[in-house]
Backbone as ProteinMPNN parsed JSONL, in Angstrom:
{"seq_chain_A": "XXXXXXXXXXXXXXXXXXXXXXXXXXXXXXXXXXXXXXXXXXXXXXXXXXXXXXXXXXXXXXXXXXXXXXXXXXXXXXXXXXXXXXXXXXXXXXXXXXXXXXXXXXXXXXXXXXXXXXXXXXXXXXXXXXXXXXXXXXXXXXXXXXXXXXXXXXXXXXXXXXXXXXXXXXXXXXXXXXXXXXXXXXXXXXXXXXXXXXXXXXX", "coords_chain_A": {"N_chain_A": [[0.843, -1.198, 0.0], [0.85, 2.069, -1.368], [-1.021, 4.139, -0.471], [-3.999, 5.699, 1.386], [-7.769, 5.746, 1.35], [-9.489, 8.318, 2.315], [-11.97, 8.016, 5.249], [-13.458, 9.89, 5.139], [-13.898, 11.939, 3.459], [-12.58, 11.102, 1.349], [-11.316, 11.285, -0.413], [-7.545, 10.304, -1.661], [-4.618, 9.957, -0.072], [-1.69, 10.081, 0.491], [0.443, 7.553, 1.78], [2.008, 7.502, 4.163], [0.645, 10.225, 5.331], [-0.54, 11.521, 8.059], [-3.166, 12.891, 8.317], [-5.706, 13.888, 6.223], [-5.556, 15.519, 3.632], [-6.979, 17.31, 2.155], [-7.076, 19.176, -0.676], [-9.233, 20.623, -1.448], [-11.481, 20.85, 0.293], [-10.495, 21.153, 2.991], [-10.38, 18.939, 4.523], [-8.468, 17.4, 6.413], [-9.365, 15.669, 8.057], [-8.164, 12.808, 10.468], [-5.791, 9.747, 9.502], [-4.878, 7.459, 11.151], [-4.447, 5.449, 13.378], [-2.813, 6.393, 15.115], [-2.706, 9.357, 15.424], [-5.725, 9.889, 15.851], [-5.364, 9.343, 18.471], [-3.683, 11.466, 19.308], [-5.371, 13.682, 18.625], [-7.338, 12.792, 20.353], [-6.095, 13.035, 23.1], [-5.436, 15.602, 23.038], [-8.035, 16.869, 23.251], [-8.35, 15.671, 25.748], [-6.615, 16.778, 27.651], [-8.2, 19.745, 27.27], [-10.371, 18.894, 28.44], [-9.607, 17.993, 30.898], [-8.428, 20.507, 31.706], [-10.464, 22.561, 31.746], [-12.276, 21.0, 33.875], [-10.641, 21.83, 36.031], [-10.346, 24.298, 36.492], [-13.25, 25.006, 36.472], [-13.777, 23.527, 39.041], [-11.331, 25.435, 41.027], [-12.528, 27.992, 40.494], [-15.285, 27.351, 42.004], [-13.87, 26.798, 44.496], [-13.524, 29.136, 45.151], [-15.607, 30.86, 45.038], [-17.147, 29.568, 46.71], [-15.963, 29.322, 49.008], [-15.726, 32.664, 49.148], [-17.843, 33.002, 49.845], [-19.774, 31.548, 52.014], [-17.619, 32.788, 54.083], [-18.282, 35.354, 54.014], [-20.925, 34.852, 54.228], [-20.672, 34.048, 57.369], [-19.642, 36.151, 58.409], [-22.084, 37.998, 57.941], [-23.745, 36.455, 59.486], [-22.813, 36.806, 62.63], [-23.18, 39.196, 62.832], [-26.0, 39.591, 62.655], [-26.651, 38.141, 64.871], [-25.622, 39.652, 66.697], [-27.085, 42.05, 66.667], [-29.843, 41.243, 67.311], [-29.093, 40.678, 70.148], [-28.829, 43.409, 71.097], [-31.371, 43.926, 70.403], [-32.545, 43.117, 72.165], [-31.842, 43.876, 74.23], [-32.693, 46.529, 74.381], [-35.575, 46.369, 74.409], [-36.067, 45.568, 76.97], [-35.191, 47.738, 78.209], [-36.927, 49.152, 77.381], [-39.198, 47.961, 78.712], [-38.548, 48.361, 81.469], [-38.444, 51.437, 81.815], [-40.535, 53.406, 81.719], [-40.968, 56.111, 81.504], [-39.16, 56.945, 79.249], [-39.84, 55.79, 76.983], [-40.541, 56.115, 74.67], [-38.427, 57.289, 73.495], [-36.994, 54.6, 73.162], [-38.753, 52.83, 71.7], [-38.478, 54.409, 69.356], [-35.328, 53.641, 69.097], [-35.561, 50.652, 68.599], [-37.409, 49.807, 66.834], [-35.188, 51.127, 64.649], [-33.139, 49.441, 64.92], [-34.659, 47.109, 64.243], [-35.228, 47.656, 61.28], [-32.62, 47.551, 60.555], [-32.154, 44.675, 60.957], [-33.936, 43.483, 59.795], [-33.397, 44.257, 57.057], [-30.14, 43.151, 57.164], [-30.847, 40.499, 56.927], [-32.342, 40.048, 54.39], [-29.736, 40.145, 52.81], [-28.231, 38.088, 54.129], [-30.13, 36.253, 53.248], [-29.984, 36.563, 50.492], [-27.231, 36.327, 50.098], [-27.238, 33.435, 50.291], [-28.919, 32.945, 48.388], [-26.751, 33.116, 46.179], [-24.768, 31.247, 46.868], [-26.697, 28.594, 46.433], [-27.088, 28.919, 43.875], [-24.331, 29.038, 42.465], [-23.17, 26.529, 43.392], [-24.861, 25.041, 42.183], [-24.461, 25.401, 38.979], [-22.061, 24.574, 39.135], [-22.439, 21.744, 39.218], [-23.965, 21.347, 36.727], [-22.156, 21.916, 35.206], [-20.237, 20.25, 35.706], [-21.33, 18.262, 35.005], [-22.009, 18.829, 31.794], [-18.714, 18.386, 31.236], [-18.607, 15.835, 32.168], [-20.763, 14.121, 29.996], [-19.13, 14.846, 27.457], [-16.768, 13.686, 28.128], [-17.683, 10.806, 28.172], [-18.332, 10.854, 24.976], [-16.146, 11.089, 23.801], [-14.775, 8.308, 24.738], [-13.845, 5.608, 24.241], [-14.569, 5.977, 21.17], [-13.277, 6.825, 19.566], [-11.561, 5.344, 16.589], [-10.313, 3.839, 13.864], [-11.39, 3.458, 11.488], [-14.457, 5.097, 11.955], [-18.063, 5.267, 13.23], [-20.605, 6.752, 11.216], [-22.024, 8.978, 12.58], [-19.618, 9.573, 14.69], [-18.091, 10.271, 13.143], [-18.948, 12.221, 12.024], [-19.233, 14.383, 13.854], [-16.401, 14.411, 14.3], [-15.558, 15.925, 12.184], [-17.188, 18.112, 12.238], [-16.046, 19.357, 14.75], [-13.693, 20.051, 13.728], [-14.263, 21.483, 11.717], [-15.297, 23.785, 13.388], [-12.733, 24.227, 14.646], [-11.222, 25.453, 12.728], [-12.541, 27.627, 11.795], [-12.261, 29.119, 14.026], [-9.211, 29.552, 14.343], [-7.539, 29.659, 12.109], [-5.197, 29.258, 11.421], [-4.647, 26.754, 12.092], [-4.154, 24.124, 10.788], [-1.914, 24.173, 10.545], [-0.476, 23.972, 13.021], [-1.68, 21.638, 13.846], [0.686, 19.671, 13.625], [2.938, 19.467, 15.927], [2.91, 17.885, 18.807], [1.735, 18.765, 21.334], [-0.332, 20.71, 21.247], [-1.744, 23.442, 21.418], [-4.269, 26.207, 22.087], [-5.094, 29.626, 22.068], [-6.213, 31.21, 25.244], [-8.678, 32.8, 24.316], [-9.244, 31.417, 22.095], [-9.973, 29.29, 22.465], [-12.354, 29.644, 24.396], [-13.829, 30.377, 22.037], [-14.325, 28.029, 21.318], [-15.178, 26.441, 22.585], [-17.526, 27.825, 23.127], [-18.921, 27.602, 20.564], [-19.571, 25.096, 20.38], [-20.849, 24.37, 22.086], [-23.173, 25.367, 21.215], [-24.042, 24.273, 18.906], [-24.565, 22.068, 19.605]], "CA_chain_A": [[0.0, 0.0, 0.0], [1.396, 3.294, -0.697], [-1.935, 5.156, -0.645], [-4.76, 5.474, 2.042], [-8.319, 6.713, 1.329], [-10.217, 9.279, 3.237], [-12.598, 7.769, 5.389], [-14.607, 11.106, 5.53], [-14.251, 12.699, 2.111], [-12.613, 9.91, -0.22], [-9.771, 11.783, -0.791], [-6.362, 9.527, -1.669], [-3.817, 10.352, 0.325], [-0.363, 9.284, 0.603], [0.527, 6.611, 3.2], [2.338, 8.461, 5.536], [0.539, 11.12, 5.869], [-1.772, 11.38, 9.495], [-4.61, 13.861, 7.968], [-6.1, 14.226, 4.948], [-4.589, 16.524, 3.327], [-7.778, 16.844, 0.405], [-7.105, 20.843, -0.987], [-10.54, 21.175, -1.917], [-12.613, 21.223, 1.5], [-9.759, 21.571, 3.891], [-10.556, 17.475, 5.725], [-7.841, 17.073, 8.421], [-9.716, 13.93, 8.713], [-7.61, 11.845, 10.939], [-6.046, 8.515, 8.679], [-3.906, 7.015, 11.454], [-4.782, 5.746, 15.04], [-1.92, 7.686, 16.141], [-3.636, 10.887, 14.567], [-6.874, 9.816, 16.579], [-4.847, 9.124, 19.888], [-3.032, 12.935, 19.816], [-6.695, 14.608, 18.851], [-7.544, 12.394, 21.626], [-5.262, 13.505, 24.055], [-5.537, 17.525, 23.27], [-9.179, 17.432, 24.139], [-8.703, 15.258, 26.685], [-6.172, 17.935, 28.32], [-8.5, 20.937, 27.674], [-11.242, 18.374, 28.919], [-9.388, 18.512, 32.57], [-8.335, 22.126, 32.406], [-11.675, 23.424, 32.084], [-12.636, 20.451, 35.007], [-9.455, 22.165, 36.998], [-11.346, 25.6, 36.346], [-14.025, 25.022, 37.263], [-12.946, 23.361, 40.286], [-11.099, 26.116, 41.763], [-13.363, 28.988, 40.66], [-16.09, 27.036, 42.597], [-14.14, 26.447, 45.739], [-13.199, 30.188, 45.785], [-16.608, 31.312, 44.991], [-17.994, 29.251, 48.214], [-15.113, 30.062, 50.245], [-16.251, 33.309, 50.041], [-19.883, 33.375, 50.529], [-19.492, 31.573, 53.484], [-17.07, 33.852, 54.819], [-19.584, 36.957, 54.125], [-22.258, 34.387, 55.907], [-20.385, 33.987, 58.466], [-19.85, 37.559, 58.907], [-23.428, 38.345, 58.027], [-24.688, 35.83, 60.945], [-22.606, 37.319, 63.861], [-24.168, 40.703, 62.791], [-27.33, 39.099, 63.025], [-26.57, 37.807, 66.61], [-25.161, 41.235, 67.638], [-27.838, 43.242, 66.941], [-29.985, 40.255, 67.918], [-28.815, 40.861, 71.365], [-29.196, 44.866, 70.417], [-32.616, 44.329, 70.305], [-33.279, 42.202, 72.946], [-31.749, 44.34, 75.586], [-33.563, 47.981, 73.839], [-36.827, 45.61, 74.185], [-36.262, 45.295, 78.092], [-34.906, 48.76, 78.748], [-38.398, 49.997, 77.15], [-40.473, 47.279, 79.131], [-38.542, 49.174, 82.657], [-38.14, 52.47, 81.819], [-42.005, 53.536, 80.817], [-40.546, 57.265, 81.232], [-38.452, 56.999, 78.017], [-40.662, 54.729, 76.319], [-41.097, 56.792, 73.083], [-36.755, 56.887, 72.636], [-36.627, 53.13, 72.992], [-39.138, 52.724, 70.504], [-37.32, 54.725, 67.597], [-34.194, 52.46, 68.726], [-35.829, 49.525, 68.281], [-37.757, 50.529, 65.023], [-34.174, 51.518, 64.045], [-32.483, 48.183, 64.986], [-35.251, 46.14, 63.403], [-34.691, 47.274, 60.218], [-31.589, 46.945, 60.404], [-32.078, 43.42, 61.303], [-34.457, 43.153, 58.447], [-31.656, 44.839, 56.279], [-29.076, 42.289, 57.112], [-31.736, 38.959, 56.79], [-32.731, 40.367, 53.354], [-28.642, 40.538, 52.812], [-28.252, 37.129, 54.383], [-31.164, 35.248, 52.338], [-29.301, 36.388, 49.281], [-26.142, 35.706, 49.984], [-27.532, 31.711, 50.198], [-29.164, 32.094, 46.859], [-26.079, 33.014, 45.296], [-24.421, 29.474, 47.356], [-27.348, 27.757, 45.77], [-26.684, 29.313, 42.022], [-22.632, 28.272, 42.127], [-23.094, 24.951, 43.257], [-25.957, 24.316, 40.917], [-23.547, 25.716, 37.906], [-20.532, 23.713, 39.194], [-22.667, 20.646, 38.898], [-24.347, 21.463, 35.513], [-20.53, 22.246, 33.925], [-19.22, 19.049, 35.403], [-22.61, 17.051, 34.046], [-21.651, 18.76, 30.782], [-17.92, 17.894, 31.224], [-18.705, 14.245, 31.994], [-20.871, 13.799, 28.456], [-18.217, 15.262, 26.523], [-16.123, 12.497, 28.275], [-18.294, 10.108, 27.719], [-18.624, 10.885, 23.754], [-14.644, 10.723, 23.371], [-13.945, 7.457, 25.391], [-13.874, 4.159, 23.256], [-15.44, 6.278, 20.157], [-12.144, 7.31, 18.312], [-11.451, 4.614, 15.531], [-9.411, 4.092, 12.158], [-12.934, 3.798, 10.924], [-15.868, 5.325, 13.023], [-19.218, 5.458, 12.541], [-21.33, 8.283, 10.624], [-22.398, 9.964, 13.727], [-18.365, 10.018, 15.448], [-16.837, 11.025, 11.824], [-19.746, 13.515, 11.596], [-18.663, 15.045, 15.163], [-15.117, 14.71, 14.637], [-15.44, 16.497, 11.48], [-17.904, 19.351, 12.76], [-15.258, 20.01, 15.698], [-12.414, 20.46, 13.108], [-14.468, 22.823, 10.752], [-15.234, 25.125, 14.29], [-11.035, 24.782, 15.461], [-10.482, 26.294, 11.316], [-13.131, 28.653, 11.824], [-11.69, 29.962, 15.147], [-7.815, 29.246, 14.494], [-7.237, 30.101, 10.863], [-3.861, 28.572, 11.157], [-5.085, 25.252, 12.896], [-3.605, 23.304, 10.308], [0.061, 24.415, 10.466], [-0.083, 24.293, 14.812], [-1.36, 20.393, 14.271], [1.652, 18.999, 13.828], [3.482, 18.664, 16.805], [1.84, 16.41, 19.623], [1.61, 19.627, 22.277], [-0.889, 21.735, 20.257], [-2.381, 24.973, 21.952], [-5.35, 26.881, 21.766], [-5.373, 30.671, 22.997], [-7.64, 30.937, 25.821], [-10.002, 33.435, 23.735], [-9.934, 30.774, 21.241], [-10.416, 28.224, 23.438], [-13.55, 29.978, 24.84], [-14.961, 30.35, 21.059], [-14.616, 26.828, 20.181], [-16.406, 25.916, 23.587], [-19.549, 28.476, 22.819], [-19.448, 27.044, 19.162], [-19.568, 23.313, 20.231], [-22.348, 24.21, 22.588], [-24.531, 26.246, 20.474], [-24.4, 23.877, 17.737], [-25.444, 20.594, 20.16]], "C_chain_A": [[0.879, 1.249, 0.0], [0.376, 4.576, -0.29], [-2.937, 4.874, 0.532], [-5.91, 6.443, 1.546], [-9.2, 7.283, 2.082], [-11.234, 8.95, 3.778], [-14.172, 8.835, 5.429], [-14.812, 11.88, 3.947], [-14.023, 11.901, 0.893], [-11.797, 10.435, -0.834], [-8.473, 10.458, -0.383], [-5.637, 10.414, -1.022], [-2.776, 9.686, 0.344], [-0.433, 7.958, 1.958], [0.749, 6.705, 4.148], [2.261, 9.671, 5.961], [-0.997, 11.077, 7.219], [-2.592, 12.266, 9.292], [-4.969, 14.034, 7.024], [-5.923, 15.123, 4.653], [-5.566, 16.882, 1.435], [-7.723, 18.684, -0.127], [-8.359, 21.116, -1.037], [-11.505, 21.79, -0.863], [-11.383, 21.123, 2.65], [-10.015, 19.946, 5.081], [-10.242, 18.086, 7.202], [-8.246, 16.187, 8.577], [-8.909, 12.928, 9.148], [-7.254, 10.718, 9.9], [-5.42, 7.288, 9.715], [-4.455, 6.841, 12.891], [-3.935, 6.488, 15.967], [-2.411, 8.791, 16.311], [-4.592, 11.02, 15.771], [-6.386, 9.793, 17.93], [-4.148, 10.259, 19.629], [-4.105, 13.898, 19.54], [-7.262, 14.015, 20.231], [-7.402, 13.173, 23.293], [-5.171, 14.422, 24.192], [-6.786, 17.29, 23.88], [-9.297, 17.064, 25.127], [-8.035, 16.396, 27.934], [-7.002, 18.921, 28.208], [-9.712, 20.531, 28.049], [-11.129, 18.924, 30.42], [-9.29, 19.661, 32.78], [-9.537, 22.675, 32.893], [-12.439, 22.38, 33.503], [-11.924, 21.647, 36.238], [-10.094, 23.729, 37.131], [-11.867, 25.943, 37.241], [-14.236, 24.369, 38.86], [-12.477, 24.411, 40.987], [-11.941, 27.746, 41.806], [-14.914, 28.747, 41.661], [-16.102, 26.912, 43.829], [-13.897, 28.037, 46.366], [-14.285, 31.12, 46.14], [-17.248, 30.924, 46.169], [-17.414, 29.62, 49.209], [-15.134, 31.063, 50.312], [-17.64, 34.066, 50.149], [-19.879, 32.85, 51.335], [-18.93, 31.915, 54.536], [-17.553, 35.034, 55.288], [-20.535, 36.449, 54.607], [-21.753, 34.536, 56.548], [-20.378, 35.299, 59.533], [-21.263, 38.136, 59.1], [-24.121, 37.785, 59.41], [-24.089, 36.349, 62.228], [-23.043, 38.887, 63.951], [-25.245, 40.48, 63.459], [-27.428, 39.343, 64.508], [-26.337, 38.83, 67.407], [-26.252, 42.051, 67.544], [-29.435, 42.498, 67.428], [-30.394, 40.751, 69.542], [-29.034, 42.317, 71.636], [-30.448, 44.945, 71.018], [-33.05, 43.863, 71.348], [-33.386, 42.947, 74.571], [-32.584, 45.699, 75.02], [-35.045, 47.263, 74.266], [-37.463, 45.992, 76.055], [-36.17, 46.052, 79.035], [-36.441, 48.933, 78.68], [-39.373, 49.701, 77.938], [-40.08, 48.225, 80.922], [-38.711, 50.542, 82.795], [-39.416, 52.977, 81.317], [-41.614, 55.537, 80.596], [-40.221, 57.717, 79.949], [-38.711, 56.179, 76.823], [-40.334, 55.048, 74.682], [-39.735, 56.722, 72.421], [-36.67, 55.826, 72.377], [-37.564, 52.386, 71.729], [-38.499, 53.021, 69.297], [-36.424, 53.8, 67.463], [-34.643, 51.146, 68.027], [-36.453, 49.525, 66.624], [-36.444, 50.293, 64.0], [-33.613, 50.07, 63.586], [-32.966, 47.084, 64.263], [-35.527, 46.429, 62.198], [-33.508, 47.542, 59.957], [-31.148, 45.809, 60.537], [-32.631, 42.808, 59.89], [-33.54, 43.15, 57.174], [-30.565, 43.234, 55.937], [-29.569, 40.934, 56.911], [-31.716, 39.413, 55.297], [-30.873, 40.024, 52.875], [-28.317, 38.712, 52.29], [-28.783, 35.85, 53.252], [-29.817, 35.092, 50.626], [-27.934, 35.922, 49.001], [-26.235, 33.747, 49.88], [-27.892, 31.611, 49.067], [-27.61, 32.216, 45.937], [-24.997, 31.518, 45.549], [-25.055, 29.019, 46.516], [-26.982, 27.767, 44.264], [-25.535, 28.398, 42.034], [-22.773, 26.833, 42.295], [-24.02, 24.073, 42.398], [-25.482, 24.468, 39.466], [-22.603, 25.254, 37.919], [-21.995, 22.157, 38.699], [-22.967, 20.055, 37.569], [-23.054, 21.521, 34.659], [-20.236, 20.761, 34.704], [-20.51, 18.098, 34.736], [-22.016, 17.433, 32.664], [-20.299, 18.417, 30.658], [-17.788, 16.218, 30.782], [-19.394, 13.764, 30.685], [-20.073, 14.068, 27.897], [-17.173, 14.298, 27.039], [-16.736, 11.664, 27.837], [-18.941, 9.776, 26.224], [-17.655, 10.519, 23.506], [-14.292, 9.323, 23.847], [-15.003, 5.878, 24.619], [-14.806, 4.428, 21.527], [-14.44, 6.576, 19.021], [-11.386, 5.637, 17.777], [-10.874, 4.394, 14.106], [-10.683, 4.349, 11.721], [-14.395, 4.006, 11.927], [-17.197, 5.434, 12.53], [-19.441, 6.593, 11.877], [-21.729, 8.88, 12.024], [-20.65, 10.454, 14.198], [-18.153, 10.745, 14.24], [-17.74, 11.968, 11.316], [-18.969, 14.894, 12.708], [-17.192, 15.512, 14.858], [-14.911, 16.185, 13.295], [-16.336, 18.158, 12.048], [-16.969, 19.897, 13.87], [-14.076, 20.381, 14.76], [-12.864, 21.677, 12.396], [-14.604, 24.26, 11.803], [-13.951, 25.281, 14.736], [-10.865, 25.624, 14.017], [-11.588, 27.15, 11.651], [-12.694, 29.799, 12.929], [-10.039, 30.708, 15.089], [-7.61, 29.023, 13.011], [-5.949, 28.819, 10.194], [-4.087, 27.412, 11.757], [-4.27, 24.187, 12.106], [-1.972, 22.989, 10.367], [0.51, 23.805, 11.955], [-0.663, 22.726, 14.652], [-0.204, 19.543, 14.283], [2.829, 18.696, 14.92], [2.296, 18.282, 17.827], [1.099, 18.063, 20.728], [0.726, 20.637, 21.866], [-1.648, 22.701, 21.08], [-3.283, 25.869, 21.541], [-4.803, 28.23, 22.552], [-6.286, 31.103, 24.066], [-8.883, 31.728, 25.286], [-10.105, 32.086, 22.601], [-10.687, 29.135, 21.144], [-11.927, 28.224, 23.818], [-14.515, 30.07, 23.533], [-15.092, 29.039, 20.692], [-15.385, 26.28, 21.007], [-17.336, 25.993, 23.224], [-19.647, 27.623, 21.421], [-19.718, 25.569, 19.326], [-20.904, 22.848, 21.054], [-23.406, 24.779, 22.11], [-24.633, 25.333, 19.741], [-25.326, 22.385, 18.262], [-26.813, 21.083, 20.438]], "O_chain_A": [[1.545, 1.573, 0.984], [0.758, 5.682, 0.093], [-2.859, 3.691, 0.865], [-5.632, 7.615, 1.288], [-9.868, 6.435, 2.673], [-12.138, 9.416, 3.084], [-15.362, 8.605, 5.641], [-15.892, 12.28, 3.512], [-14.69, 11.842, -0.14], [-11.504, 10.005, -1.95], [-8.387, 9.846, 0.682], [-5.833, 11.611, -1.231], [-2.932, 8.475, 0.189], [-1.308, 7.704, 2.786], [0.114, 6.254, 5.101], [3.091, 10.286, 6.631], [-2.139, 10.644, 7.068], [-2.977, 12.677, 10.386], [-4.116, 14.806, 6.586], [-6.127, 15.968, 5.525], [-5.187, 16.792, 0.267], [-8.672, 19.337, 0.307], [-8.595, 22.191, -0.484], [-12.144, 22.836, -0.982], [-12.086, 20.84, 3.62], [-9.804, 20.009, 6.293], [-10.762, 18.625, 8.179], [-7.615, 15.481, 9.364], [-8.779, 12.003, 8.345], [-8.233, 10.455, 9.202], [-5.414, 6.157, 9.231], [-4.857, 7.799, 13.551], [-4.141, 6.996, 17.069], [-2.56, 9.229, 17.451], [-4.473, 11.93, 16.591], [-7.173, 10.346, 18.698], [-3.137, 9.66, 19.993], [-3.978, 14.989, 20.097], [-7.605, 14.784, 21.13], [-8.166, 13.606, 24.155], [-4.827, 14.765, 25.323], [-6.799, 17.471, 25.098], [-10.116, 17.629, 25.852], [-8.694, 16.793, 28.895], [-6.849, 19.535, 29.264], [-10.511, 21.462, 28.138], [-11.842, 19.716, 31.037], [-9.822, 20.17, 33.768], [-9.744, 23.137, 34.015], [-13.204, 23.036, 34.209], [-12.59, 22.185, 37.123], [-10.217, 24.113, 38.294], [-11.631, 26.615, 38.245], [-14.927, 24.953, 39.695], [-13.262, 24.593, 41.918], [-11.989, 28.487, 42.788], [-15.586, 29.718, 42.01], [-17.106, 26.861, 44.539], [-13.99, 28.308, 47.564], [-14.241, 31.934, 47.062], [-17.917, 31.774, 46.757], [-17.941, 30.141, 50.191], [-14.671, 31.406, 51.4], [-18.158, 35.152, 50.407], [-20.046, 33.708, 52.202], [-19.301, 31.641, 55.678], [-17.427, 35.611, 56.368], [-21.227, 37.107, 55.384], [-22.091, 35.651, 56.947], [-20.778, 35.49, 60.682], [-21.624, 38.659, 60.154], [-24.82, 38.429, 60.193], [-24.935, 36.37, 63.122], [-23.188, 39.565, 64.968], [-25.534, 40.949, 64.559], [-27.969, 40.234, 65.164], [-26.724, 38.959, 68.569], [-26.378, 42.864, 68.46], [-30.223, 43.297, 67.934], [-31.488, 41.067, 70.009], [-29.585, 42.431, 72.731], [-30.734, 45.736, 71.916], [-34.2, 44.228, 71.591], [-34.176, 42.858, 75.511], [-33.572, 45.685, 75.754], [-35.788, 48.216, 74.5], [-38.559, 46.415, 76.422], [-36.561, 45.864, 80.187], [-37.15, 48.879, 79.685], [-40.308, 50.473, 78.153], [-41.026, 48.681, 81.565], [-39.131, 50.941, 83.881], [-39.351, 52.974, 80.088], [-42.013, 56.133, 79.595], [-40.789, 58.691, 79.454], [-37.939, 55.956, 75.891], [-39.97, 54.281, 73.79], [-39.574, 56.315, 71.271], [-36.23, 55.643, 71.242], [-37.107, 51.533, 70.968], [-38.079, 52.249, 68.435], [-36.293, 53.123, 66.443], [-34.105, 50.696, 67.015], [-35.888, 49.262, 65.563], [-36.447, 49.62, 62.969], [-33.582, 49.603, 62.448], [-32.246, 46.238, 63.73], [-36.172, 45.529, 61.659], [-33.353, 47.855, 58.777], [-29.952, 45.589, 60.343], [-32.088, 42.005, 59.131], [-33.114, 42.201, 56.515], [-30.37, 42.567, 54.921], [-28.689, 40.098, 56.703], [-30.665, 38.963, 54.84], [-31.104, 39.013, 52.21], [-28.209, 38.166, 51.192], [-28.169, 34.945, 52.687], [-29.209, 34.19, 50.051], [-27.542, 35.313, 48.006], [-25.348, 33.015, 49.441], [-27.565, 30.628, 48.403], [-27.407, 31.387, 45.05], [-24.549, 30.86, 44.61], [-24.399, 28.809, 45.495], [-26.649, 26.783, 43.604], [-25.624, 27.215, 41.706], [-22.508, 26.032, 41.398], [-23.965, 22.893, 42.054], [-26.026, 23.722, 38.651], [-21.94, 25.288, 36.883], [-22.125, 21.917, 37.498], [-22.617, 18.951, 37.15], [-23.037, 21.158, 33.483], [-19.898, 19.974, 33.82], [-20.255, 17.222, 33.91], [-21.441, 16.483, 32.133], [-20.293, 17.853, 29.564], [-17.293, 15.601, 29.838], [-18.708, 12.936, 30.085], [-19.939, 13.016, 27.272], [-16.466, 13.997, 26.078], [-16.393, 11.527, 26.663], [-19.753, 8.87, 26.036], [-17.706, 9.462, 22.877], [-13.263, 8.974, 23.269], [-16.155, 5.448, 24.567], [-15.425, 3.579, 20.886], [-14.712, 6.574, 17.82], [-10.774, 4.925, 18.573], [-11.325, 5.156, 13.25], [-11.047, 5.516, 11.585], [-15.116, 3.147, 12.434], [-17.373, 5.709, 11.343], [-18.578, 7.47, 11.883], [-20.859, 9.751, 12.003], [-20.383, 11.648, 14.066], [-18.027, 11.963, 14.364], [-17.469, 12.557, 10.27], [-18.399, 15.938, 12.389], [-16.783, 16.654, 15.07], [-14.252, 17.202, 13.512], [-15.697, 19.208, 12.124], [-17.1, 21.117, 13.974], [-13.387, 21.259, 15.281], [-12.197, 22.711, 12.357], [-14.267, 25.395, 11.468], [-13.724, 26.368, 15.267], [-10.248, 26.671, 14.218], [-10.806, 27.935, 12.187], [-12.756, 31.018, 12.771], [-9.674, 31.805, 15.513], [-7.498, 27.82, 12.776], [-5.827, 28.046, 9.244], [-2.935, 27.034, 11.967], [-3.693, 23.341, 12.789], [-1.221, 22.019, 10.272], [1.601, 23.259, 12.119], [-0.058, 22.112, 15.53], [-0.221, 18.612, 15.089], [3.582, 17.737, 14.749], [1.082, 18.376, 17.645], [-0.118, 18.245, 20.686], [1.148, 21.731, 22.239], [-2.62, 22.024, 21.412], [-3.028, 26.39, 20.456], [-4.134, 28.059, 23.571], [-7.379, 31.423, 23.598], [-10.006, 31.43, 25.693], [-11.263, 31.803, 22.294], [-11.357, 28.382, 20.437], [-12.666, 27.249, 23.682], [-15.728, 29.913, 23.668], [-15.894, 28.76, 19.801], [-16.315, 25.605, 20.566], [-18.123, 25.093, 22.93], [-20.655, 26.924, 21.324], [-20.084, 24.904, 18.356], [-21.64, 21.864, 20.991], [-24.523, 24.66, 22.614], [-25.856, 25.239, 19.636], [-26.266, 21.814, 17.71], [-27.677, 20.304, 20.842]]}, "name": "protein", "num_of_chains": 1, "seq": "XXXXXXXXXXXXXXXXXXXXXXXXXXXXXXXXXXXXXXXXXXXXXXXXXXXXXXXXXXXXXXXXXXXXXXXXXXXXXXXXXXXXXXXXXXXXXXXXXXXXXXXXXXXXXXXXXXXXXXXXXXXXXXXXXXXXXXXXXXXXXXXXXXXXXXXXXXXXXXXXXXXXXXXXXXXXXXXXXXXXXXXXXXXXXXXXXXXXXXXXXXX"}
């Protein structure tokens, strides 16, 4: 054999070359399980990064809303206690009745204030950890599409995919073709972030 042909377009190619190389529509179609095991292996690296990401933007995001609870709830408790003693002055002191009122007035919305504060600071807890779970659910399918699916010959659905992710890296990364050739291949993180939105708009 010195020739291999294009499982995706039907373009001849040489023997030793690892992409289709068809001038007309620009392939890239993988010919070589090596080929398929180093596309493999890039997404699988910007698979974990964006895991590793989101990972630490999630534990910094909780670490500190529970820091600003924490703070928020000993407010609470302080004025709490605020109110409790203004409550007891007013119930002895019937003289000064009418000042201890305003205080208290005062104090309870400022109590209100800081609950209203409080509440929200939990929905935004609830949001992050409901957006960390949803990005690693979408993480884990996008594992679960790549793992035991790359093939010298793949089905019409994979060699539809693989091909629809190559036409959005040339749509993003102009030069995509020149930067496949060594094994270590690099995205910019803006172009990183367009080939994401483009891979999820199009599913």
């Amino acid at each position: 054999m010195v020739s291999r042909t294009c499982g995706s377009c039907g373009y001849v190619n040489n023997l030793q070359n690892k992409f289709c190389e068809n001038p007309t529509n620009g392939c890239h179609y993988p010919q070589t399980q090596l080929a398929f095991e180093e596309i493999k292996a890039v997404e699988q690296a910007k698979f974990q990064e964006l895991i590793n990401k989101s990972n630490l933007d999630r534990d910094n995001t909780i670490q500190a809303l529970q820091q600003e609870l924490k703070s928020r709830t000993q407010e609470i408790q302080s004025l709490g206690k605020l109110c409790k003693h203004s409550l007891e002055l007013s119930s002895k002191q019937n003289g000064t009745i009418n000042d201890y009122k305003g205080m208290v007035a005062e104090v309870r919305s400022a109590y209100d204030e800081l609950m209203g504060g409080y509440n929200h600071l939990e929905g935004l807890l609830d949001k992050s950890i409901s957006s960390h779970k949803t990005t690693l659910g979408r993480v884990d399918e996008l594992e679960n599409i790549m793992k035991g699916r790359v093939l010298i010959k793949p089905d019409k659905d994979t060699a539809e995919e693989l091909n629809r992710r190559v036409k959005i890296l040339l749509q993003v990364a102009l030069d995509w073709q020149k930067r496949t050739a060594p094994v270590d291949v690099r995205l910019t993180p803006e172009e990183e972030r367009k080939v994401m939105e483009l891979i999820n708009q199009s599913k």
